[in-house]
Backbone bond lengths (Angstrom), bond angles and torsions (degrees), N, CA, C in turn:
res aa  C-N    CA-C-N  psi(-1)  N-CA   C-N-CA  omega(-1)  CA-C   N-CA-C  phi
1 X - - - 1.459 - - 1.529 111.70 -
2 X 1.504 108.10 -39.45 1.225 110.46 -179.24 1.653 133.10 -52.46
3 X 1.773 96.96 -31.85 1.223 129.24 167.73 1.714 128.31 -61.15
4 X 1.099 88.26 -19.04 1.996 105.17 -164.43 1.383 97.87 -96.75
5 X 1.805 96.77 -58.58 2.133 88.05 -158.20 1.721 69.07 -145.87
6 X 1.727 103.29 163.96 1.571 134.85 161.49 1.237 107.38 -75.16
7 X 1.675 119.19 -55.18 1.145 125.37 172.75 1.331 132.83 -83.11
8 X 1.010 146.12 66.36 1.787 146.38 -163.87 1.535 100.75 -78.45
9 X 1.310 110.07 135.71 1.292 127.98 163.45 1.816 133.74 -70.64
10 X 1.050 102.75 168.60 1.088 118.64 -143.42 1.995 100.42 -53.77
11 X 2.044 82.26 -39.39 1.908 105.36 176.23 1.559 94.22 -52.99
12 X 1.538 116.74 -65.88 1.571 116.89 -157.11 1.673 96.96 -49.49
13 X 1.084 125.61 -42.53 1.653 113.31 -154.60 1.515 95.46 -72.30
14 X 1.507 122.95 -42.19 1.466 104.68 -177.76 1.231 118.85 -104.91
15 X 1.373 122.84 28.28 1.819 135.76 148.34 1.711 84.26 -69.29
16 X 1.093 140.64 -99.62 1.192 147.38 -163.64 1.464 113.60 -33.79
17 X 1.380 117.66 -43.18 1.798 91.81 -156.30 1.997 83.70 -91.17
18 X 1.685 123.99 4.81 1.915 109.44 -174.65 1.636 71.97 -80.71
19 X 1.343 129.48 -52.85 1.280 123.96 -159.43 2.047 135.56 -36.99
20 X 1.891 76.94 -51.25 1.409 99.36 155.59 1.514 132.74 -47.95
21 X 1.135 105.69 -58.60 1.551 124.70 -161.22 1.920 100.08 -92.73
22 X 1.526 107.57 -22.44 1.342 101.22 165.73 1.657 103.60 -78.98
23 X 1.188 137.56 -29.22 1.627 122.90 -170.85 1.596 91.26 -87.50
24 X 1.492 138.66 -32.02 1.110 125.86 -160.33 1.829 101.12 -126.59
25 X 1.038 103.00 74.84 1.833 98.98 179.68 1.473 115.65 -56.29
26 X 0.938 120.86 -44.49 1.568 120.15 156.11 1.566 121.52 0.93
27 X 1.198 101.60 -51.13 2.169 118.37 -159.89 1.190 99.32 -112.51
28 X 1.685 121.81 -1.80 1.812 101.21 152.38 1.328 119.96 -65.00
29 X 1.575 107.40 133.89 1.112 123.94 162.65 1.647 119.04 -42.13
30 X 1.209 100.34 123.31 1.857 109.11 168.30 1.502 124.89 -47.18
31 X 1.343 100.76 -17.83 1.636 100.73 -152.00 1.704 77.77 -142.57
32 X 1.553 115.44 156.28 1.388 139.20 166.93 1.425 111.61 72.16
33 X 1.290 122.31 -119.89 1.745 135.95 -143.77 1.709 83.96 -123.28
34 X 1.188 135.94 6.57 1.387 126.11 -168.06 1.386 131.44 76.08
35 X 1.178 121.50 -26.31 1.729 144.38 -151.00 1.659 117.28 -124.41
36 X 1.153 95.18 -30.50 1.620 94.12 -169.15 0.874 128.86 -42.77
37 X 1.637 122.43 -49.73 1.379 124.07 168.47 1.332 112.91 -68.59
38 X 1.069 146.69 -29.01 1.309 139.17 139.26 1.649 117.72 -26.25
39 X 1.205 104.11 -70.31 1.596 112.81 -171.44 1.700 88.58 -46.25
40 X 1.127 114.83 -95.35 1.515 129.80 -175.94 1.914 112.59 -7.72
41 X 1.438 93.33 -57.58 1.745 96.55 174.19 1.127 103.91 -60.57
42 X 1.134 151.19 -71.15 1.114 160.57 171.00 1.814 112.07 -9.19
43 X 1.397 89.34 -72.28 2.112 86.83 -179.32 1.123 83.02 -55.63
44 X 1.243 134.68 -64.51 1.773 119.55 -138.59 1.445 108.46 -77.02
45 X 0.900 96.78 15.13 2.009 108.16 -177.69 1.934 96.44 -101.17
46 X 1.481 112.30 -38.43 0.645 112.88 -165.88 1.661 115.92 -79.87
47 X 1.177 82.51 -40.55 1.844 107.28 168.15 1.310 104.09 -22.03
48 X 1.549 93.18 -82.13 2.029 127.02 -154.23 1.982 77.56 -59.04
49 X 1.212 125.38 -35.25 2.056 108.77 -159.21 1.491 90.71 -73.70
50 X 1.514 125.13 -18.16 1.648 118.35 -170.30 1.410 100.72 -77.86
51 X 1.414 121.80 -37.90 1.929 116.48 -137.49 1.566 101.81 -65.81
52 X 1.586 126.56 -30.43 1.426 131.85 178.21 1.886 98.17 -61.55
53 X 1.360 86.19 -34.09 1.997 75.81 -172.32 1.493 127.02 -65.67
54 X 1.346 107.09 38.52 1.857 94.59 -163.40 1.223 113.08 -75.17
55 X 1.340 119.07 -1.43 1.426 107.21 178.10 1.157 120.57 -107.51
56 X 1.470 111.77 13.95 1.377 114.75 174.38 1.648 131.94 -77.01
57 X 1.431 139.12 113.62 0.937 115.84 -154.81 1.921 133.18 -71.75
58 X 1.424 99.88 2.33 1.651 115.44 158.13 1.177 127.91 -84.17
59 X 1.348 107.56 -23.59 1.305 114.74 177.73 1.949 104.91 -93.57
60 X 1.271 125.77 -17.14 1.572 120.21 175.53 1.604 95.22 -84.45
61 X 1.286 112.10 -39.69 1.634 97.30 -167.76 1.804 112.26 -86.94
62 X 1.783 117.27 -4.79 1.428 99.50 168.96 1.439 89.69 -85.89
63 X 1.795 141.89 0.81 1.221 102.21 -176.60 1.033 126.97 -98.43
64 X 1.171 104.62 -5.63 1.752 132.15 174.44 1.463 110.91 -74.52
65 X 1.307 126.99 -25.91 1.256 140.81 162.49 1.509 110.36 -75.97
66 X 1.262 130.57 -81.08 0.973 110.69 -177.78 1.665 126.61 -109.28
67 X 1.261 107.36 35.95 1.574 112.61 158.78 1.039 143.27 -21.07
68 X 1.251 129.93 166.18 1.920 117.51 175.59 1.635 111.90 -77.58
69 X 0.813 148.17 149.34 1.184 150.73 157.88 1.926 112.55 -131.72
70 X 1.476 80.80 133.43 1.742 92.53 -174.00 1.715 102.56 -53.15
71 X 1.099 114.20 137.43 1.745 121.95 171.74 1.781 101.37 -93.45
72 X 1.447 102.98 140.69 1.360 95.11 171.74 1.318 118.27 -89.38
73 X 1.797 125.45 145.93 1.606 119.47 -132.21 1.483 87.50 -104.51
74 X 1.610 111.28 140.34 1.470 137.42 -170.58 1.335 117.86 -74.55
75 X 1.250 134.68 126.33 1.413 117.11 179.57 1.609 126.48 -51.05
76 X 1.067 124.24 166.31 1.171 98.00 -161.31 1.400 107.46 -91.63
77 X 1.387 112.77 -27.83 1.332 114.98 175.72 1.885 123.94 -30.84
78 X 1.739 96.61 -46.37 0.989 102.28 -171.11 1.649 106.86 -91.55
79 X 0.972 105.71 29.73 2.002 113.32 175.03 1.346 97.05 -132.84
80 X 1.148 146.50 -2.68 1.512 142.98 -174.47 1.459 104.77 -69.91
81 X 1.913 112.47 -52.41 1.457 110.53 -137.04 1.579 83.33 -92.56
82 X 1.407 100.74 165.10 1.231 111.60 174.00 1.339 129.82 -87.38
83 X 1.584 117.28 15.21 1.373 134.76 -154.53 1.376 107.33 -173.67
84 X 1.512 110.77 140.36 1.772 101.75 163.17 1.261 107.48 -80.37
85 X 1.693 120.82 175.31 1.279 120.77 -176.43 1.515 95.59 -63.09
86 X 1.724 97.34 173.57 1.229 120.23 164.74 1.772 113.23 -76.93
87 X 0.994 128.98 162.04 1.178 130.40 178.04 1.952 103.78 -105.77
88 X 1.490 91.27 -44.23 1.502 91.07 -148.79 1.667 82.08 -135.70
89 X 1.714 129.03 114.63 1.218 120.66 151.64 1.540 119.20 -103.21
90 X 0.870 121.60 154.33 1.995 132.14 169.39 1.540 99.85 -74.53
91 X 1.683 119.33 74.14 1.198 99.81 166.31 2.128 109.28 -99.39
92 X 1.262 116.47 124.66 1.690 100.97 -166.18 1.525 82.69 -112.09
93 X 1.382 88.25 143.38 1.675 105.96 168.36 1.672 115.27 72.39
94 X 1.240 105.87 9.72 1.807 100.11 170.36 1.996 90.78 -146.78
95 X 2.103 72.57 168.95 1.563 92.60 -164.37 1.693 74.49 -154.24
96 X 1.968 85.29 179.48 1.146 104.20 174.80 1.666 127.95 -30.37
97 X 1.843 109.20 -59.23 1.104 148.07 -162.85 1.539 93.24 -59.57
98 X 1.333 124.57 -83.17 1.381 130.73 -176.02 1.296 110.27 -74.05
99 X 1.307 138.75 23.93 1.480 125.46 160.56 1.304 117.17 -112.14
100 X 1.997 100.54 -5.79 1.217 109.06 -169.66 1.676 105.16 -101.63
101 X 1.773 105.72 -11.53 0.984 115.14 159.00 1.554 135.01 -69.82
102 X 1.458 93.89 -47.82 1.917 101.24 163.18 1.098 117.65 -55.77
103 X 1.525 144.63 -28.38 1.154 157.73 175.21 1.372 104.86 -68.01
104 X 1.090 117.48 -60.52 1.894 119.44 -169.73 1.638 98.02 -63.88
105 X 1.713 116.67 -31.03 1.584 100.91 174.20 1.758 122.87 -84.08
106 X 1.327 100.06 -6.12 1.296 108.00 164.23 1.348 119.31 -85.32
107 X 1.238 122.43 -34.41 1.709 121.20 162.37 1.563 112.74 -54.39
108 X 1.271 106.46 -60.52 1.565 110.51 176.11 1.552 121.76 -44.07
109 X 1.345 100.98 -27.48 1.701 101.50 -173.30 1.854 116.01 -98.05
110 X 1.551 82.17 -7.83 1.466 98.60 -173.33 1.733 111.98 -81.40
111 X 1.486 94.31 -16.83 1.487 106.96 172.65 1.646 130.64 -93.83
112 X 1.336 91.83 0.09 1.399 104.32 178.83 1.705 122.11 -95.27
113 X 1.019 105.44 133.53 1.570 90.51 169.76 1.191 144.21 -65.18
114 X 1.138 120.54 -10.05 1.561 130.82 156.42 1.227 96.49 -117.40
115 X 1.489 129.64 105.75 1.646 122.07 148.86 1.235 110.70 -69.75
116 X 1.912 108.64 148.96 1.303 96.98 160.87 1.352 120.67 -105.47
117 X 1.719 93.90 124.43 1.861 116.30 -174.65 1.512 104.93 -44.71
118 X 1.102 137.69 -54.31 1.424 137.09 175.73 1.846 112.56 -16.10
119 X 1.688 69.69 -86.28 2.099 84.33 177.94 1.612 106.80 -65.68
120 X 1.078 140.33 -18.11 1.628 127.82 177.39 1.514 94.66 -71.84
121 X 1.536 113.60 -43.24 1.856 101.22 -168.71 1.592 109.24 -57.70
122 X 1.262 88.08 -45.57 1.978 111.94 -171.46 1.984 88.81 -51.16
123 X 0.768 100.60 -77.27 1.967 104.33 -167.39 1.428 112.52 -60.52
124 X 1.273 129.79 -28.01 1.600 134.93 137.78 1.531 125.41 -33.49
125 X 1.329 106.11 -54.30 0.689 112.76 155.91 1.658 149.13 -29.78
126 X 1.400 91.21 -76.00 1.702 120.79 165.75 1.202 112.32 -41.20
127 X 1.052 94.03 -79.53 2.257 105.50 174.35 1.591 113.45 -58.40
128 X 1.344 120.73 9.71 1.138 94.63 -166.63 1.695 106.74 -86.48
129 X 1.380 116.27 -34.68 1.761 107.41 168.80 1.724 98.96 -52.70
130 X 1.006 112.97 -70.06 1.953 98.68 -164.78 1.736 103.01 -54.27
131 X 1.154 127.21 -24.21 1.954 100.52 174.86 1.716 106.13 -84.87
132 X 0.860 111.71 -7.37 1.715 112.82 -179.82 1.682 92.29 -94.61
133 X 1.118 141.27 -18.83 1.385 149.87 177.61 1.839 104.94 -75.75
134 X 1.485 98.52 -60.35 1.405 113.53 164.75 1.357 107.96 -36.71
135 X 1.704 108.93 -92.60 1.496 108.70 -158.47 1.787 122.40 -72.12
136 X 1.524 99.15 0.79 1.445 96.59 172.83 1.860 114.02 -73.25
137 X 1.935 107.95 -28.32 1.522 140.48 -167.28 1.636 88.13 -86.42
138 X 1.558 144.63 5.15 1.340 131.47 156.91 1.823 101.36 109.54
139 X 1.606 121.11 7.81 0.960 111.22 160.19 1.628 130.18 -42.38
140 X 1.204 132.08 128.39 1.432 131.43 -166.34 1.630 117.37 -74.05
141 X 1.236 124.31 172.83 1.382 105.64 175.39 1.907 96.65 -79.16
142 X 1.160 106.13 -65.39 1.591 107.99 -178.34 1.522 110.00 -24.23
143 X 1.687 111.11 -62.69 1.863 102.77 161.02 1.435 135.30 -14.71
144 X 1.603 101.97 -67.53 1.189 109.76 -156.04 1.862 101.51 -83.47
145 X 0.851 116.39 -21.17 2.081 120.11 -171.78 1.541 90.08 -77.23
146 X 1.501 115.18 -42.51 1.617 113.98 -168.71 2.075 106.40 -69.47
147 X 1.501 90.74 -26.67 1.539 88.53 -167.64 2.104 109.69 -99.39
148 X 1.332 98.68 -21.62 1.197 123.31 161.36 1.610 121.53 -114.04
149 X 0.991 133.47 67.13 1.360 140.45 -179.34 1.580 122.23 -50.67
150 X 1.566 110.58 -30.06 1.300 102.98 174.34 1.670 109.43 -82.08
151 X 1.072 113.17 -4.93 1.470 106.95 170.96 1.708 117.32 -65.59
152 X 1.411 108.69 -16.08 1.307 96.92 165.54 1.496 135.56 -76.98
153 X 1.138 107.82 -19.41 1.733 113.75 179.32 1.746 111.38 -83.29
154 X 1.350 120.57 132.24 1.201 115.70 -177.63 1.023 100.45 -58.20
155 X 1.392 159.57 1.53 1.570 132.68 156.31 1.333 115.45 -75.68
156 X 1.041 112.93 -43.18 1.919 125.37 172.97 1.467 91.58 -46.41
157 X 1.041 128.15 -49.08 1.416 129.87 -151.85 1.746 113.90 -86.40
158 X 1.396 103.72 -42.52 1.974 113.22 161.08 1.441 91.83 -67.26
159 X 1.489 154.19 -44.76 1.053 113.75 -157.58 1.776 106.95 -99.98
160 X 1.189 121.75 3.67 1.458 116.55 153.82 1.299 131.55 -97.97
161 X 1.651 106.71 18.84 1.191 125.09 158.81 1.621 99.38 -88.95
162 X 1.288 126.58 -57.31 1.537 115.68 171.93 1.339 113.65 -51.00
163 X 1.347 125.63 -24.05 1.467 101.32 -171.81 1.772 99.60 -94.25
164 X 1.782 119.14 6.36 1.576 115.78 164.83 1.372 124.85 -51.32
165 X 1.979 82.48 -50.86 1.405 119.68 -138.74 1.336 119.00 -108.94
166 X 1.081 106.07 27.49 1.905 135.65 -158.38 2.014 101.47 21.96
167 X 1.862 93.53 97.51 1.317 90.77 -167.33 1.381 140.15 66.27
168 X 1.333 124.39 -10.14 0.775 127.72 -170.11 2.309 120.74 -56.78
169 X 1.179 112.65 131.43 1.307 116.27 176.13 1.177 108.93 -87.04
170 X 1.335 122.37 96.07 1.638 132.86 164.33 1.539 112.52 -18.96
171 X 1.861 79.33 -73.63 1.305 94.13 -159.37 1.930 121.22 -73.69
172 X 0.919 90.04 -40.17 1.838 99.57 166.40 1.852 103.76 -56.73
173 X 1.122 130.50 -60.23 1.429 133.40 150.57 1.615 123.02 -6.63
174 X 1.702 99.94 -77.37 1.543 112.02 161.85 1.699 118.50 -26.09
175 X 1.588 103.22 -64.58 1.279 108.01 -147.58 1.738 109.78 -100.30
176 X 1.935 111.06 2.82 1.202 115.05 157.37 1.627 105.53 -82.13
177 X 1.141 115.53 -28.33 1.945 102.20 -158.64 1.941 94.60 -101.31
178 X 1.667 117.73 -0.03 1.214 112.79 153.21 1.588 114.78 -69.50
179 X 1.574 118.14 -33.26 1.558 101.22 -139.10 1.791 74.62 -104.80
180 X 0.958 138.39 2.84 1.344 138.04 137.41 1.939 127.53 -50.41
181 X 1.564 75.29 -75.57 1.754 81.90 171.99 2.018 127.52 -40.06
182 X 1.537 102.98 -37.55 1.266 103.57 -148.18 1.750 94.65 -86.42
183 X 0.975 115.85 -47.77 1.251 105.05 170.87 1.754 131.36 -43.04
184 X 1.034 106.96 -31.24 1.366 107.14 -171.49 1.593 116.83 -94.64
185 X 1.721 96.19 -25.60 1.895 110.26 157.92 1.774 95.02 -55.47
186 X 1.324 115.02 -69.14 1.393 112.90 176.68 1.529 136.21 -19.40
187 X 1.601 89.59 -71.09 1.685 101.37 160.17 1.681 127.86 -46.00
188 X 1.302 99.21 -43.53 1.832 107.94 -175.66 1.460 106.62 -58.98
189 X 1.818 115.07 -48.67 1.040 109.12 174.25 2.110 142.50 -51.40
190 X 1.499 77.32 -31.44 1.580 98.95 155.66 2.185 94.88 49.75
191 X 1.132 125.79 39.11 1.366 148.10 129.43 1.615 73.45 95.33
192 X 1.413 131.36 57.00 1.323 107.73 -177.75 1.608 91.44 -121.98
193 X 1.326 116.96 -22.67 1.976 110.11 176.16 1.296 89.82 -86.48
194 X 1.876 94.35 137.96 1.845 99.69 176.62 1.568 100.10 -77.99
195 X 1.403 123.95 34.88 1.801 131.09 163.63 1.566 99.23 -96.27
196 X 0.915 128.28 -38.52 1.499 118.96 168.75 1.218 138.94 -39.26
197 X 1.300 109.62 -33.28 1.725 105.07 163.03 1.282 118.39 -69.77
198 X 1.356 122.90 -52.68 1.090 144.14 161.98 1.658 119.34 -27.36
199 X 1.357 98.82 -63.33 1.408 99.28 179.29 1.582 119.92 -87.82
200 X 1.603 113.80 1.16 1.656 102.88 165.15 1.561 89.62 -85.62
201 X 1.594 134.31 -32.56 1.307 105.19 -157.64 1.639 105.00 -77.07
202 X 1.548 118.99 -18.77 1.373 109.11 -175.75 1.686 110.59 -85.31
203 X 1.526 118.48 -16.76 1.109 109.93 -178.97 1.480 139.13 -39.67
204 X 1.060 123.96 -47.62 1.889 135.01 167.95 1.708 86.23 -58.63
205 X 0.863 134.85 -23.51 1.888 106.90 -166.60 1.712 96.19 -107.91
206 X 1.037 93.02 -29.32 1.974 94.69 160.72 1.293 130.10 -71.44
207 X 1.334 126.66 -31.87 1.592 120.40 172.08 1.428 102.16 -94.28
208 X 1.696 131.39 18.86 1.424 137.46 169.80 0.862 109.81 -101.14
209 X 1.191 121.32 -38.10 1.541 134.32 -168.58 1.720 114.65 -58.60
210 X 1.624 102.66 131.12 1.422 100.31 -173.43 1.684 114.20 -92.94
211 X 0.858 139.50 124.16 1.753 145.85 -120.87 1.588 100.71 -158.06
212 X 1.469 120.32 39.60 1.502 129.11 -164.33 1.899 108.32 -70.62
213 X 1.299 87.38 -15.64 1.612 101.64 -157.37 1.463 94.15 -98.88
214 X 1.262 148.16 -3.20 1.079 145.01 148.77 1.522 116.29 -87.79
215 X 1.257 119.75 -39.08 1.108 113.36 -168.72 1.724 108.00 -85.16
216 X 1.291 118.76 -12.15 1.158 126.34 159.13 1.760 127.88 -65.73
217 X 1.436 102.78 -27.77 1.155 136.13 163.77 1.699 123.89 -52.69
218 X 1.460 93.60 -55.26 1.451 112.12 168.69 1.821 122.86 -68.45
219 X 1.273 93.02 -54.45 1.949 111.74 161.06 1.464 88.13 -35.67
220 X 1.368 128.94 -67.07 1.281 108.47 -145.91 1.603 120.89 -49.99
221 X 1.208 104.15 -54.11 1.892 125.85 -177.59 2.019 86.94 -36.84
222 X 1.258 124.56 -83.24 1.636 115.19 -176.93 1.492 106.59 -54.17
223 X 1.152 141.19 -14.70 1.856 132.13 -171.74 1.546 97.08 -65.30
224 X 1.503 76.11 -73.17 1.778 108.97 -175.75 1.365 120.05 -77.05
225 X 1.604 125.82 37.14 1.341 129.32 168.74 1.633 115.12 41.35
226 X 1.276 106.84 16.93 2.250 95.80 -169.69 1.547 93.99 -114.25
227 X 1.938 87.57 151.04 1.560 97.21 -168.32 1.499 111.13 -75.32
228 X 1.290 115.39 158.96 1.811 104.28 155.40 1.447 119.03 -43.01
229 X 1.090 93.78 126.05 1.443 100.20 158.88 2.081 123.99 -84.40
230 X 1.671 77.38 139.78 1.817 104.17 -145.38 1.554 84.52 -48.70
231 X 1.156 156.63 -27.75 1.458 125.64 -176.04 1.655 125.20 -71.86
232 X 1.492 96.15 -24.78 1.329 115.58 -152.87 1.932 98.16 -109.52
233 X 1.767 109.39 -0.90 1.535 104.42 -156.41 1.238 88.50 -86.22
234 X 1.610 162.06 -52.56 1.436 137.98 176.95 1.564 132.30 -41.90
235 X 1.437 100.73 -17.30 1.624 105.64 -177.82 1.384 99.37 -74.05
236 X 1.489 88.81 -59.12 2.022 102.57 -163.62 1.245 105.22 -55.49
237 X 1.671 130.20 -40.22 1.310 132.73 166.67 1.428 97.74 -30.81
238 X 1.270 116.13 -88.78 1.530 127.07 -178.77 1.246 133.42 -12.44
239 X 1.541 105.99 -41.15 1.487 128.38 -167.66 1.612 104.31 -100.91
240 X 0.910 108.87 -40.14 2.086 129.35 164.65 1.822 109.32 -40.09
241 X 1.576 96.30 -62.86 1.653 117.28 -176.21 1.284 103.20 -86.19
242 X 1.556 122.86 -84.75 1.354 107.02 -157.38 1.509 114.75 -88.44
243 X 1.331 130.64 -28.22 1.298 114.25 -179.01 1.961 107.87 -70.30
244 X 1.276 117.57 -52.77 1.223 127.41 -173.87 1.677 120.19 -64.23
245 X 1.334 104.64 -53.65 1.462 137.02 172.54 1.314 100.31 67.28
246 X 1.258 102.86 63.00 1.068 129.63 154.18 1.805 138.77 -96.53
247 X 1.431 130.95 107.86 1.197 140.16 178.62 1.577 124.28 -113.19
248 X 1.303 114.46 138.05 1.403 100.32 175.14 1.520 94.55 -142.70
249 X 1.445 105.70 -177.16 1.735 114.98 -158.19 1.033 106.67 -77.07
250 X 1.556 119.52 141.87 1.307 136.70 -174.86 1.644 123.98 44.16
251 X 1.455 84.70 53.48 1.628 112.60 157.94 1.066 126.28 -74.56
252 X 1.225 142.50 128.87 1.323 143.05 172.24 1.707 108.65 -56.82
253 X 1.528 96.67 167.21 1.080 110.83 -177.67 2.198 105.80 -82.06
254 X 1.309 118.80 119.31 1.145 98.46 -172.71 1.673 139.25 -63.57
255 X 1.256 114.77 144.41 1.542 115.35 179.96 1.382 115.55 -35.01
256 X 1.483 109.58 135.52 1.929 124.90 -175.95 1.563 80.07 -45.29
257 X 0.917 146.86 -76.80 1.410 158.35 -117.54 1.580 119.36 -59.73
258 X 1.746 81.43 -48.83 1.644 106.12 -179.92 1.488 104.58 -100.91
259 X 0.721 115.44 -25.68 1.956 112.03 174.10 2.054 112.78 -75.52
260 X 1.698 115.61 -5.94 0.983 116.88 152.01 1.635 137.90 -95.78
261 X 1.937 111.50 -12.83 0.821 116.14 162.50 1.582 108.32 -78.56
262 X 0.895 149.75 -29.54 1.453 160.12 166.58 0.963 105.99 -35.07
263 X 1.668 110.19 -68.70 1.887 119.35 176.76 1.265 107.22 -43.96
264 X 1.869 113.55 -73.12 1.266 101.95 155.59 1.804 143.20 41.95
265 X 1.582 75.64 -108.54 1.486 109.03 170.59 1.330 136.91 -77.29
266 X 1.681 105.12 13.88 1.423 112.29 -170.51 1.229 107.58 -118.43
């Protein structure tokens, strides 16, 4: 390729990396389209072979063409949520009137010391297209705990992760794709971090361990519609896809970064 053009297109980069990974199946990627991290190394391989070229005159005029240019910066509001609003939800059989009613019996029960779980599931229930209507339309987190109160307790919170995730068990989830994960972090290490002793002897009390307050933590980012935050967004990726295996629509394709610890680990 290098030979033909400086610049190869978008076709050339993934003629080459199906090419690759078709003679060598081995170096497909575990996770996605097979290639990506391929594709990805690849431009940026190509990149770093241009930057000596500045005086070349194909290389000044694609950069003048397609150069960086500063973007003007987005409020943040509208970069927080993890979704645009909804336009159009299926709410049947409620309105203003009766959702504002299910709500006032969920406050009421929220004040009691024994709620009864029955009617909280039942009225959770009900509202649950109009508060996912809400907080997708810029409802706040402070909003929604004040107007839904059981959303604050990590149980409120695993079980409106089941009603995301069709049923889905958070927490049983968590602690199968841990007692997976840890072993094979284990193995890689091969007794060479002086954390290895340490962490085979704590292991059995670590995949026991009840950890509600993280995983409630995690619920939140899907409860409350907000994105990872950029320090923390390759882990949670990680923990989203491969520990959870969890996907939802119009996901990106995952970061080179985390699609090699994956391989990795497979």
């Amino acid at each position: 390729m290098a030979l033909i053009k400086m610049f190869p297109t978008s076709d050339d980069y993934v003629k080459v990396c199906k090419a690759l990974i078709l003679k060598y199946p081995f170096l497909k990627d575990k996770e996605g389209n097979g290639y990506h991290t391929w594709h990805m190394s690849l431009k940026r391989k190509f990149k770093y072979e241009r930057v000596p070229l500045v005086d070349d005159e194909e290389v000044r005029r694609m950069k003048q063409k397609f150069g960086h240019h500063t973007k003007p910066l987005q409020q943040e509001e509208n970069t927080s949520k993890r979704a645009k609003a909804s336009k159009k939800v299926d709410i049947i059989g409620e309105d203003d009137t009766s959702v504002a009613s299910h709500v006032k019996v969920l406050q009421d029960q929220y004040r009691k010391t024994q709620p009864d779980a029955r009617m909280v599931e039942e009225r959770m229930m009900r509202t649950f297209a109009w508060r996912r209507r809400e907080i997708a339309n810029g409802m706040t987190v402070k909003e929604a705990i004040n107007k839904y109160p059981f959303l604050k307790s990590p149980c409120g919170l695993f079980q409106e992760m089941g009603r995301l995730h069709d049923e889905m068990n958070i927490c049983r989830r968590f602690e199968d794709g841990f007692k997976v994960l840890v072993p094979k972090v284990l193995s890689l290490t091969q007794r060479k971090s002086p954390l290895a002793d340490l962490a085979l002897e704590e292991r059995e009390a670590a995949l026991t361990e009840d950890v509600p307050g993280v995983i409630a933590a995690f619920c939140a980012y899907f409860i409350y519609n907000v994105v990872y935050p950029s320090r923390l967004k390759n882990t949670l990726i990680f923990i989203q896809r491969y520990v959870l295996k969890m996907s939802e629509v119009g996901d990106k394709p995952l970061p080179v970064s985390v699609t090699r610890v994956i391989n990795i680990l497979a």
